[in-house]
C-alpha positions as CSV (number, residue, x, y, z in Angstrom):
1,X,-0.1,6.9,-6.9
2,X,-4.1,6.4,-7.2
3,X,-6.1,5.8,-3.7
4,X,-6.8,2.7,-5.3
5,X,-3.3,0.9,-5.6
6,X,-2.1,2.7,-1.9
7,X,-5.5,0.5,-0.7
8,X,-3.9,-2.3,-2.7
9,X,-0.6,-2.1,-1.3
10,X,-2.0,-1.6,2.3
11,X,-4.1,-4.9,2.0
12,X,-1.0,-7.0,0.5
13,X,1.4,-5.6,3.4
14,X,-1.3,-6.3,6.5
15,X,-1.9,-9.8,4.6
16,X,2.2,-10.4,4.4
17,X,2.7,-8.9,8.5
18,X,0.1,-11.7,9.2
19,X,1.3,-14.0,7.3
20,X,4.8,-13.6,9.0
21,X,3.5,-12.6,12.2
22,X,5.0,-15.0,14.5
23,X,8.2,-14.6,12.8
24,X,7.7,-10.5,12.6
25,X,7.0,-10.6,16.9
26,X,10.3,-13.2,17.5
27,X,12.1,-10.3,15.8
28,X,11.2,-7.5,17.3
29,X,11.3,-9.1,20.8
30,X,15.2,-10.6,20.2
31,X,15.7,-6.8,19.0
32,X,14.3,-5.8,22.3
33,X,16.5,-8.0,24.4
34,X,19.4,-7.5,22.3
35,X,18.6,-3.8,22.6
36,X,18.3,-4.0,26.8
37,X,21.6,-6.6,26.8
38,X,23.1,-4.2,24.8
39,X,22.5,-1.1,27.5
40,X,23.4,-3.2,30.0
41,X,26.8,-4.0,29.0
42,X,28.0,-0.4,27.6
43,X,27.1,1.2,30.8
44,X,29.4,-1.3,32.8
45,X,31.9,-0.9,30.2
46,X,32.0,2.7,30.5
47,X,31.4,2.5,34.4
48,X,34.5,0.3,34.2
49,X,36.7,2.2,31.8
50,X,35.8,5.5,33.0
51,X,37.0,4.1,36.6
52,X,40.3,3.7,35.1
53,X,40.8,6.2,32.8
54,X,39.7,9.3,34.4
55,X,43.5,9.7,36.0
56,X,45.0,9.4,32.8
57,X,46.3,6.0,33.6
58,X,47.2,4.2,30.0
59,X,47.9,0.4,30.4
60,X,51.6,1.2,30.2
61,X,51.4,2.7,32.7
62,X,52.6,1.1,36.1
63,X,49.6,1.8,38.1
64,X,47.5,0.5,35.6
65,X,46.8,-2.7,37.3
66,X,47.3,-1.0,40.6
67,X,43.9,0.9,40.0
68,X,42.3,-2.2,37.6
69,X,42.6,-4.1,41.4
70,X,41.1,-1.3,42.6
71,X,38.2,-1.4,40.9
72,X,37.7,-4.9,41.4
73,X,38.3,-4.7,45.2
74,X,35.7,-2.0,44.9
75,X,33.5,-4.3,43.2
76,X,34.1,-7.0,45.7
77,X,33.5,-5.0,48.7
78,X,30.3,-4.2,47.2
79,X,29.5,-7.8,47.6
80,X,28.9,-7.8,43.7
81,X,31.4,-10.4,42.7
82,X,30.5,-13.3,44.7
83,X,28.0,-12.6,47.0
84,X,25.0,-11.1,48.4
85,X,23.1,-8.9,46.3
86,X,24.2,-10.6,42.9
87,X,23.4,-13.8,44.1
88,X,20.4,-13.2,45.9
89,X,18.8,-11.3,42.7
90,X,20.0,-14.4,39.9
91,X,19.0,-17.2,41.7
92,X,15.5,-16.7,41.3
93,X,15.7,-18.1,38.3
94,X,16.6,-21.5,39.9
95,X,13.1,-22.2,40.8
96,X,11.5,-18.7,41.0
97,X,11.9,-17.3,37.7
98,X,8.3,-15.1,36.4
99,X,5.8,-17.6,36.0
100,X,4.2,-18.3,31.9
101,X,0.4,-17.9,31.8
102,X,-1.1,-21.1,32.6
103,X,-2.8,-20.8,28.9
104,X,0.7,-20.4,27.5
105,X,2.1,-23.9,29.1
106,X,-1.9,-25.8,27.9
107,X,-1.4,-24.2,24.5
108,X,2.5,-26.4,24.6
109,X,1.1,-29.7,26.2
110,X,-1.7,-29.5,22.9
111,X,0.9,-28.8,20.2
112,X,3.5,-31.5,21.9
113,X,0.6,-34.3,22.5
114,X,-1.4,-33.6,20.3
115,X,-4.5,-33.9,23.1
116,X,-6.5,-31.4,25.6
117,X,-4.5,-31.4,28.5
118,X,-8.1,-32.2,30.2
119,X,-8.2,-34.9,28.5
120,X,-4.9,-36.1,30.1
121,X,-5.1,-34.9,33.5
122,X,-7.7,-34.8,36.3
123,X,-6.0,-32.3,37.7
124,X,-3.1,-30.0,37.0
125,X,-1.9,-27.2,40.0
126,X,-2.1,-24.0,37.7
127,X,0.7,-22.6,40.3
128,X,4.3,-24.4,39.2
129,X,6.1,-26.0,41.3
130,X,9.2,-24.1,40.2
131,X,9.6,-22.0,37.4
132,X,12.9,-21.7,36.1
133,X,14.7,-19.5,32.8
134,X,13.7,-22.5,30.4
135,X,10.5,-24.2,31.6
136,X,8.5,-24.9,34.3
137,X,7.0,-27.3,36.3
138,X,3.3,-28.6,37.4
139,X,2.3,-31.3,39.7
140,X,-0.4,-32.9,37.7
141,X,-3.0,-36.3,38.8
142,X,-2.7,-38.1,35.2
143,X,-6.4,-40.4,34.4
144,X,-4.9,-43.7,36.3
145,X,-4.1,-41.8,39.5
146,X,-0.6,-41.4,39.1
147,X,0.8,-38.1,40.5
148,X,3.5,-36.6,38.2
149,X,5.7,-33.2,37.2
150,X,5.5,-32.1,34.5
151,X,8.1,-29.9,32.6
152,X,6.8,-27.4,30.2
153,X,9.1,-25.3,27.9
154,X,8.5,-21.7,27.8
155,X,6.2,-21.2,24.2
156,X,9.0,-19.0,22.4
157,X,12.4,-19.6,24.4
158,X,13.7,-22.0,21.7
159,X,13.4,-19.1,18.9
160,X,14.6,-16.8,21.6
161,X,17.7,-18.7,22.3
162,X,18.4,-18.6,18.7
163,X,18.4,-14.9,18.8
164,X,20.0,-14.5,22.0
165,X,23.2,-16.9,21.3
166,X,24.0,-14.5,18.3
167,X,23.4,-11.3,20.2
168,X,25.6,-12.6,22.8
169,X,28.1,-13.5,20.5
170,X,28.2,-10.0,19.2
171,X,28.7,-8.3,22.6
172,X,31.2,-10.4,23.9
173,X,33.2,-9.4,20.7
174,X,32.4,-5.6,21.0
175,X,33.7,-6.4,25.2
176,X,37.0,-8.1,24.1
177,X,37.6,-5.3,21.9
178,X,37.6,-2.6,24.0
179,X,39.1,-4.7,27.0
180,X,41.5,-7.4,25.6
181,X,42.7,-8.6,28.9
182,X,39.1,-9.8,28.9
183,X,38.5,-12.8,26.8
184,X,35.0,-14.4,27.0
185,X,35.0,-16.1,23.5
186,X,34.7,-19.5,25.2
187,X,31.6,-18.1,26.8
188,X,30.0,-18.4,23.4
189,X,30.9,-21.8,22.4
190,X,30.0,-23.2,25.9
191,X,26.2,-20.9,25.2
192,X,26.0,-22.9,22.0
193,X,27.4,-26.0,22.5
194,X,24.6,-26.8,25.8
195,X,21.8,-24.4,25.5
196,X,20.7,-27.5,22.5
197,X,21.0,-30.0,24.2
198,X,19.2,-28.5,27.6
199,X,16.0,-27.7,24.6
200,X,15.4,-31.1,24.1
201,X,13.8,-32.9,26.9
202,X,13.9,-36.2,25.5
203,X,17.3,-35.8,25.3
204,X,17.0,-34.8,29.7
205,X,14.7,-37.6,30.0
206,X,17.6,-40.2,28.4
207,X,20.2,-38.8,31.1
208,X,17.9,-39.3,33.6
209,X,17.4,-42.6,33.2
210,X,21.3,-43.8,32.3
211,X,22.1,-41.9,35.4
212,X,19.8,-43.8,37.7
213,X,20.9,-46.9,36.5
214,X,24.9,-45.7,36.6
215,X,24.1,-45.5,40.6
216,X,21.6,-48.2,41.3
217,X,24.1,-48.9,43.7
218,X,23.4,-46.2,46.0
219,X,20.1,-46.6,47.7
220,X,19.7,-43.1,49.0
221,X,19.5,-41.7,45.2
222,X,16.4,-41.1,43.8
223,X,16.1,-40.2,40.1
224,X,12.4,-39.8,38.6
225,X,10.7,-42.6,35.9
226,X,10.1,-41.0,33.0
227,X,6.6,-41.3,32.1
228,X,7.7,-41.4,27.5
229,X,4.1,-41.7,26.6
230,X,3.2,-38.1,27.6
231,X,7.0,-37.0,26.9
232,X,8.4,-34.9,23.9
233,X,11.2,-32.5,23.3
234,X,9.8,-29.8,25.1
235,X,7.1,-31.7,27.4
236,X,8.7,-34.0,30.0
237,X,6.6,-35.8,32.3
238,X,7.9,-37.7,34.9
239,X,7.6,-39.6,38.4
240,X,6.3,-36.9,41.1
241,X,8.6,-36.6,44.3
242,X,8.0,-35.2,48.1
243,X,10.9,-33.4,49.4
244,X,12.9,-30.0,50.1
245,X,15.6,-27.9,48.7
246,X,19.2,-28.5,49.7
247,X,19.8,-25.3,50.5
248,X,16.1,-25.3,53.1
249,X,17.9,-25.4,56.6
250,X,14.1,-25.0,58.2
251,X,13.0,-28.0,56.2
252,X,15.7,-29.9,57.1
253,X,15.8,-29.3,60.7
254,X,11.9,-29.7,61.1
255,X,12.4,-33.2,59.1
256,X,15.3,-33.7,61.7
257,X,17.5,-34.4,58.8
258,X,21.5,-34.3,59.5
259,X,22.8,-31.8,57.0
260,X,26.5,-33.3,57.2
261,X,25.2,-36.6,56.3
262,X,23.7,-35.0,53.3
263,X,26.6,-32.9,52.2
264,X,28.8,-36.3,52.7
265,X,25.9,-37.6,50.1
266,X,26.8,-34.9,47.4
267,X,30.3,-35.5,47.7
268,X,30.3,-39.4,47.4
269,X,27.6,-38.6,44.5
270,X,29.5,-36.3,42.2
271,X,33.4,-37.6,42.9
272,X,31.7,-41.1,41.3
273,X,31.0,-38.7,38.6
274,X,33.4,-36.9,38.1
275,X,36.6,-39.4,39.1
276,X,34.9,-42.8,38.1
277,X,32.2,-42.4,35.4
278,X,33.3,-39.4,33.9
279,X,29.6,-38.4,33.0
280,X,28.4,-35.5,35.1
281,X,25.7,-33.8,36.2
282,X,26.8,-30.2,35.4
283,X,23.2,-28.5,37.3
284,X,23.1,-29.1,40.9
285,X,21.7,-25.8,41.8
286,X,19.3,-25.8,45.1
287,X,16.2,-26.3,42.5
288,X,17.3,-29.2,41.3
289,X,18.7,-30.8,44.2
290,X,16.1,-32.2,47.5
291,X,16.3,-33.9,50.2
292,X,13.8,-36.5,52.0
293,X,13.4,-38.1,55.2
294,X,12.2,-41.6,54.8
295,X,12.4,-43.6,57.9
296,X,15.9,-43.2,59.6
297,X,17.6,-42.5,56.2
298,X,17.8,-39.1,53.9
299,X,17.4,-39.4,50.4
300,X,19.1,-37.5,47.7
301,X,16.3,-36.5,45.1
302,X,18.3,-35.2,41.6
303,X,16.5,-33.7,39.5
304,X,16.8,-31.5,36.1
305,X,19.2,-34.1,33.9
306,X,19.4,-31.5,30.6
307,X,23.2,-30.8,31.4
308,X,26.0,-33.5,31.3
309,X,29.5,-33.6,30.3
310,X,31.2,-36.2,29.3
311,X,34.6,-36.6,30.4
312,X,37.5,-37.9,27.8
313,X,39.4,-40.8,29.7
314,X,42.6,-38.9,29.6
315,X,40.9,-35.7,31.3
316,X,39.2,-37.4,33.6
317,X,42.5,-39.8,34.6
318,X,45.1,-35.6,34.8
319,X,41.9,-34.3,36.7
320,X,42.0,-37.4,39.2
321,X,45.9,-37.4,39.5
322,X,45.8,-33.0,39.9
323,X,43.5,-34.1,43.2
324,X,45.5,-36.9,44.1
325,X,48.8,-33.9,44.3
326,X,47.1,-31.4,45.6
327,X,44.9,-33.8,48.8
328,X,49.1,-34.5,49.3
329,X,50.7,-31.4,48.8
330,X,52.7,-32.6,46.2
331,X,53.8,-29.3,44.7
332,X,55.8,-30.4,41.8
333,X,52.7,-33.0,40.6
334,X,50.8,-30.1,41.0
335,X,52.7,-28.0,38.5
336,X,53.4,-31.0,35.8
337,X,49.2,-32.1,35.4
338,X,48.3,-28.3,35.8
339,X,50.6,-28.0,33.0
340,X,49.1,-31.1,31.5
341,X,45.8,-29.5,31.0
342,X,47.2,-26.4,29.0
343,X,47.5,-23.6,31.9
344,X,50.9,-23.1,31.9
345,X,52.1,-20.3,34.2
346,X,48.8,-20.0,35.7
347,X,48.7,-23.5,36.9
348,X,48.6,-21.8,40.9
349,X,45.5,-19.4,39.9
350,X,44.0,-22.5,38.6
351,X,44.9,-25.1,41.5
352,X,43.2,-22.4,43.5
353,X,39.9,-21.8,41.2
354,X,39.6,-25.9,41.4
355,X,39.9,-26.1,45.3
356,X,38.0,-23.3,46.3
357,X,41.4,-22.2,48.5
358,X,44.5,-20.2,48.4
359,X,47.4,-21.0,47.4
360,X,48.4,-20.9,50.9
361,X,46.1,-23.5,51.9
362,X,47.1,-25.5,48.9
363,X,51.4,-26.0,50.0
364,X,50.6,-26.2,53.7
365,X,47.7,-29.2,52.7
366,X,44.6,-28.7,52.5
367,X,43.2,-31.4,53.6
368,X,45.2,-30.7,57.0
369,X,44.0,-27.2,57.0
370,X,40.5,-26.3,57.4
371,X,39.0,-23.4,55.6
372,X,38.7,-20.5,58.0
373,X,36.8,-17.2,57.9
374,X,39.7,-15.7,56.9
375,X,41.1,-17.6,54.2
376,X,37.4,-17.0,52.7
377,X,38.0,-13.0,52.9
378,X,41.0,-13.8,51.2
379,X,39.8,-15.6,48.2
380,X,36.9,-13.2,47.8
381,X,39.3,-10.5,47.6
382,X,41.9,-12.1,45.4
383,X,38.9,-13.2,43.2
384,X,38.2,-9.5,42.4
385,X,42.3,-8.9,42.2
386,X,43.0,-11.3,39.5
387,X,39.6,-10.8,37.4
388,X,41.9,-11.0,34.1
389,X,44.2,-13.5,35.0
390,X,40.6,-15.8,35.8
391,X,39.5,-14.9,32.5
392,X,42.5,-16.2,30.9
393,X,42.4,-19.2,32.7
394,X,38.7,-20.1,31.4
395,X,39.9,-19.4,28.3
396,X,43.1,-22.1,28.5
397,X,41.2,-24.9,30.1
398,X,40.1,-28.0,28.1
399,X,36.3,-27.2,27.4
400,X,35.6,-30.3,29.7
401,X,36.6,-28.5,32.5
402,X,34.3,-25.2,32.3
403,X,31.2,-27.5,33.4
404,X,33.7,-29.4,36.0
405,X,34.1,-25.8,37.5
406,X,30.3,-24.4,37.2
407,X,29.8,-27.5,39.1
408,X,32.4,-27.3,41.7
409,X,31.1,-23.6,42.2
410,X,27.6,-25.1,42.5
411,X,28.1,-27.6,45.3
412,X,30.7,-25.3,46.9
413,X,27.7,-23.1,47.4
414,X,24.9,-25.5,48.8
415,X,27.9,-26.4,51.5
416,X,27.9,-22.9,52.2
417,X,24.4,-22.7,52.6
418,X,24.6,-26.2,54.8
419,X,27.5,-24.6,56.7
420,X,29.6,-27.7,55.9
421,X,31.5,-25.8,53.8
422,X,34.4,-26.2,56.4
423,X,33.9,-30.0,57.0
424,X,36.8,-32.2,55.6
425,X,34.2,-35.0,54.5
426,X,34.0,-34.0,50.4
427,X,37.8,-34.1,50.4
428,X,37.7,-37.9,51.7
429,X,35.0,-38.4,49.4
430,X,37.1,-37.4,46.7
431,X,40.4,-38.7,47.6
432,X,38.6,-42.4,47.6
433,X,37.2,-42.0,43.7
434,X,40.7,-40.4,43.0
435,X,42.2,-43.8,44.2
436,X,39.7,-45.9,42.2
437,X,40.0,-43.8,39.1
438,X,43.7,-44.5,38.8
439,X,43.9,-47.7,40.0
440,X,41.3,-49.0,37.9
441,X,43.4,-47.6,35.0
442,X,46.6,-49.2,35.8
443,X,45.1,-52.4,37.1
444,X,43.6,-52.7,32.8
445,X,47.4,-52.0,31.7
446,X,48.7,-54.9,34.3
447,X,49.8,-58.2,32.1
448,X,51.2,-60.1,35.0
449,X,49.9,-61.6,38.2
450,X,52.7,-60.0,40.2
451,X,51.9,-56.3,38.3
452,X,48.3,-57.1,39.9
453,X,49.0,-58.1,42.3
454,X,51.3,-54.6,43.1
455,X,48.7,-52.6,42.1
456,X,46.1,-53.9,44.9
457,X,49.1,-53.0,47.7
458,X,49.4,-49.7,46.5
459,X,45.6,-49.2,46.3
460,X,45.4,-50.5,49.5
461,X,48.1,-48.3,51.0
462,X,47.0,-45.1,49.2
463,X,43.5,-46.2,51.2
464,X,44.6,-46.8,54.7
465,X,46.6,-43.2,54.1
466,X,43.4,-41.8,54.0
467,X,41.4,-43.7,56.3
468,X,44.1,-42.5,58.8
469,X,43.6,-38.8,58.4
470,X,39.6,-39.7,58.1
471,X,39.8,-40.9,61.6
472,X,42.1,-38.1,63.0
């Protein structure tokens, strides 16, 4: 081959690599992470099966899930389950994720607005008020004096995501084949089904704004305007608002701000979800959730609207009725809509995964039994006994219900960070929206005056039941 033609070829390939060179760099960098996430999970595979297998223990073996609970108790003791150390490294990326270069988020205001983002704003804080795995967020002074956030998504996460989904996909394959107890295949099809929909901001901005007008009737919820002149699908710019995290104890007490009032907020909040509306804020991680003193009253600040569920009216009217049996202890009901749902034999692992409480807990009533220091040692260890068994569980439920329990888990853990994780007030909360849910339901099937007329004694009843245990 002549010096000439290798020259040739050289020139062609360097023109092609910059042709493609956007495409060339999203490859090699979803190599990369797929490369790292790859790492990651063989060394806790063999960590894991090297932990069991080094005594020769086969899985017909009887002490096979002897030692298996070992490890997870290990695990657990290690706080690395639910606790400590794992939580306290992930939830950085609530609000505190690394920050994009301030040219990087100006370069994706100009391609989304097609204007010089001096040319929109007087000013615009180059340090974000939050930065989270997605986007994040700038308080800006727009031309007319208006102060506003605005959302920024991360240059290359949307090509990323693409990449990421299928590499994930691929691992939790390679996982379930060397473990089968461990199924995670619905893991995947949750990834794929929301990571979409929490890409397109418009799409956050249009939740945000059914959602405020879904509870227009509780004046201590503030949603932010959406400001759709300088929105897009990855630039959302919206109404700026003053306030702490949920989880800020110091900001609260300094702002003399009652944090049983504002847990009893959550709870009234997301059992109208959940019970009445079926359509649910499925994000309410500290970053998303502040709190405001104005005057005498708090105010409940939500923020973050890219993930909702919807609820089907026949899930949401089993989900309401499993609460209703389990707030009264009503074994057998618990059984027949655990059943309902698709869980089968593992309706009691799942009654507990809902609640938050052991089974224990859950005959004796758990609404007459608070949730002690022990119980919670309990559930952390049975957590890391039954890791399987949990995985099977997630695997049964109706799809509905894996956001219902990310969400649960959420606002579980900002009551734990309120230390009102032992008040009874959620559970009242909850029984009340139970009530309504059904109710509502049979008073549209009632034909007759006297079937009304039924229903609104039994409503009554069911709410005086509760009322009396309220006021214990």
């Amino acid at each position: 081959m002549t010096t000439k033609v290798i020259a040739s070829l050289g020139i062609i390939g360097g023109g092609l690599f910059s042709y493609y060179y956007d495409e060339t760099r999203i490859i090699s960098i979803g190599a990369l992470r797929f490369g790292r996430a790859a790492i990651t999970v063989l060394d806790i595979a063999v960590d894991y099966r090297s932990s069991l297998y080094k005594k020769n223990i086969s899985k017909d073996s009887a002490n096979y899930y002897d030692e298996k609970s070992k490890v997870g108790q290990h695990l657990g003791s290690l706080d690395y389950l639910l606790p400590y150390e794992y939580v306290s490294t992930l939830k950085i990326l609530h609000s505190k994720a690394p920050q994009a270069p301030l040219n990087d988020i100006y370069d994706v205001i100009r391609h989304e607005l097609k204007k010089e983002p001096s040319d929109l704003f007087n000013e615009f804080d180059e340090n974000p008020l939050g930065a989270a795995s997605l986007a994040q967020v700038h308080k800006a002074r727009l031309k007319d004096g208006r102060v506003v956030a605005v959302k920024v998504q991360y240059p290359a996460v949307s090509d990323h995501s693409k990449i990421d989904m299928k590499g994930m996909e691929v691992l939790v394959k390679a996982v379930s084949f060397v473990f089968p107890d461990f199924t995670f295949n619905w893991l995947v099809e949750e990834m794929k089904r929301n990571l979409p929909q929490e890409l397109d901001f418009a799409n956050e901005g249009r939740n945000a704004e059914r959602i405020a007008d879904m509870f227009a009737h509780l004046p201590w919820l503030k949603v932010p305007s959406i400001d759709w002149s300088l929105s897009t699908s990855r630039v959302l710019t919206m109404e700026y608002c003053e306030g702490g995290q949920v989880n800020d104890i110091k900001y609260m007490k300094s702002h003399d701000i009652d944090t049983l009032d504002v847990s009893r907020k959550l709870g009234v909040l997301y059992a109208e979800m959940i019970f009445v509306n079926g359509f649910v804020h499925c994000d309410p991680h500290p970053g998303n959730v502040l709190v405001n003193k104005l005057g005498n009253k708090t105010e409940i600040i939500l923020l973050d609207h890219g993930l909702y569920t919807t609820l089907t009216e026949k899930f949401r009217l089993t989900y309401a009725r499993l609460w209703q049996s389990i707030l009264n202890a009503n074994l057998k009901d618990i059984e027949f809509y655990a059943r309902e749902m698709g869980l089968g034999d593992l309706y009691g692992l799942f009654t507990c995964m809902v609640t938050g409480r052991s089974w224990d807990s859950i005959i004796k009533g758990i609404r007459k039994k608070k949730l002690s220091p022990g119980e919670e040692e309990q559930i952390k260890g049975d957590a890391a006994k039954y890791l399987p068994e949990i995985a099977e569980v997630l695997n049964r439920v109706p799809r509905q219900m894996l956001l219902i329990f990310k969400t649960n888990d959420l606002l579980r853990g900002i009551e734990y960070s309120l230390n009102t994780n032992r008040s009874m007030k959620s559970f009242i909360s909850m029984s009340r929206c139970c009530i309504r849910a059904v109710f509502d339901y049979e008073r549209k099937r009632c034909s007759s005056v006297w079937c009304s007329f039924r229903i609104i004694i039994e409503e009554n009843f069911a709410n005086f039941n509760y009322f009396f245990y309220e006021n214990l």
